[in-house]
Each structure stands twice: as structure tokens, then as C-alpha cells.
C-alpha positions as protocol buffer text, in pm:
chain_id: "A"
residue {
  index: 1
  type: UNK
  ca { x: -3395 y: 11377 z: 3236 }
}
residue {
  index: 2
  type: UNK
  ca { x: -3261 y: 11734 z: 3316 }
}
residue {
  index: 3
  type: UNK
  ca { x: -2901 y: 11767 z: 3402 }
}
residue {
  index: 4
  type: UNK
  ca { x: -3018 y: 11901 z: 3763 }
}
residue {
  index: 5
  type: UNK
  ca { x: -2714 y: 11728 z: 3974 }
}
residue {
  index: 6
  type: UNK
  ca { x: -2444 y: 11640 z: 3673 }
}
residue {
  index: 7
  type: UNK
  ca { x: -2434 y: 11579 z: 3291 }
}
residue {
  index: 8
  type: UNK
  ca { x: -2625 y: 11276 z: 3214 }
}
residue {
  index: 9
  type: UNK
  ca { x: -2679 y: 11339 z: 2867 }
}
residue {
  index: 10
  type: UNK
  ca { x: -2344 y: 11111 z: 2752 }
}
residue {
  index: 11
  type: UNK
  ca { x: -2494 y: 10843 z: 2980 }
}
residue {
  index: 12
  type: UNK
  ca { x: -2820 y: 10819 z: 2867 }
}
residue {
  index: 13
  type: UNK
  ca { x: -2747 y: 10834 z: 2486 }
}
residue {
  index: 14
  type: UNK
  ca { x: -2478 y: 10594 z: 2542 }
}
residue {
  index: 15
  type: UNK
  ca { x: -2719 y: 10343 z: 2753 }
}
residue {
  index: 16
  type: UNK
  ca { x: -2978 y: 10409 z: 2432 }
}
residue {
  index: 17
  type: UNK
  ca { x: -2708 y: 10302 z: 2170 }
}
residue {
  index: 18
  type: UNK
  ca { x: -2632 y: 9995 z: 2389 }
}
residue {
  index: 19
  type: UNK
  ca { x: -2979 y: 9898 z: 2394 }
}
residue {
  index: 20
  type: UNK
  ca { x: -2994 y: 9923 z: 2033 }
}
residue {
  index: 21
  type: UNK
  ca { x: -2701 y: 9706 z: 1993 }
}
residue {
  index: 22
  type: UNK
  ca { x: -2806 y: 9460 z: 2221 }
}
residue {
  index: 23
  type: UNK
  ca { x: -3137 y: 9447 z: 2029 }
}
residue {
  index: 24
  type: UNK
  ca { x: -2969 y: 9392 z: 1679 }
}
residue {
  index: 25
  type: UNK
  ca { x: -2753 y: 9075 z: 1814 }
}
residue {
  index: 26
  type: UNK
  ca { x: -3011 y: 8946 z: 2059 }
}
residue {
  index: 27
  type: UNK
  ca { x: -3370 y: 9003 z: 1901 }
}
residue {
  index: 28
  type: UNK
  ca { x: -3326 y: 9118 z: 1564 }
}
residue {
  index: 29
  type: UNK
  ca { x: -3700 y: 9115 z: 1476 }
}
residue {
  index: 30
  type: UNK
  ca { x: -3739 y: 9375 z: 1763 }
}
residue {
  index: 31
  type: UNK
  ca { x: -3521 y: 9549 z: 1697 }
}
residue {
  index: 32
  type: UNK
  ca { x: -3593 y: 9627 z: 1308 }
}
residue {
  index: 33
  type: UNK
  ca { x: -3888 y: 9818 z: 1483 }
}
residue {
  index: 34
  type: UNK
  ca { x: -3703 y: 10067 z: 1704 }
}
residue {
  index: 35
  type: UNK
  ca { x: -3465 y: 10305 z: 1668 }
}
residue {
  index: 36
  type: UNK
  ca { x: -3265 y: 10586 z: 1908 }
}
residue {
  index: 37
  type: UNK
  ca { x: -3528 y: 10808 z: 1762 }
}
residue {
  index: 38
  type: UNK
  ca { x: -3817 y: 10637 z: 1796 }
}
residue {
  index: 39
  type: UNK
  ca { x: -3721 y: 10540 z: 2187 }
}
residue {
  index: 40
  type: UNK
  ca { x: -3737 y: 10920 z: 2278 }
}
């Protein structure tokens, strides 16, 4: 996502490390298969 209207790039890599987190404490299993990286 371009920063067209405002600076979104602290959002969206803090939404990415949330989902990441949420992953690790909710499915595990998943989440041993994803990464920050490998979401981009």
C-alpha cells in the first residue's frame, strides 16, 4: 500500500506483527509456517 493520503507503513507492519503474535498463542502449528517475511 503506497503512502498516497498518510503514513501507513507503522500501521501495517504493526497489524503484521500482531497477526504473528496472535498466530503463535492461538494456532501455533500455523503459525510455525509463516513469518512477517513470508506474508509480504
Amino acid at each position: 500500500m503506497k503512502d498516497t493520503l498518510w503514513s501507513i507503513g507503522q500501521v501495517i507492519a504493526r497489524a503484521e506483527q500482531l497477526l504473528v503474535d496472535w498466530l503463535a498463542g492461538n494456532a501455533p502449528v500455523v503459525a510455525r509456517h509463516f513469518s512477517i517475511e513470508s506474508l509480504h
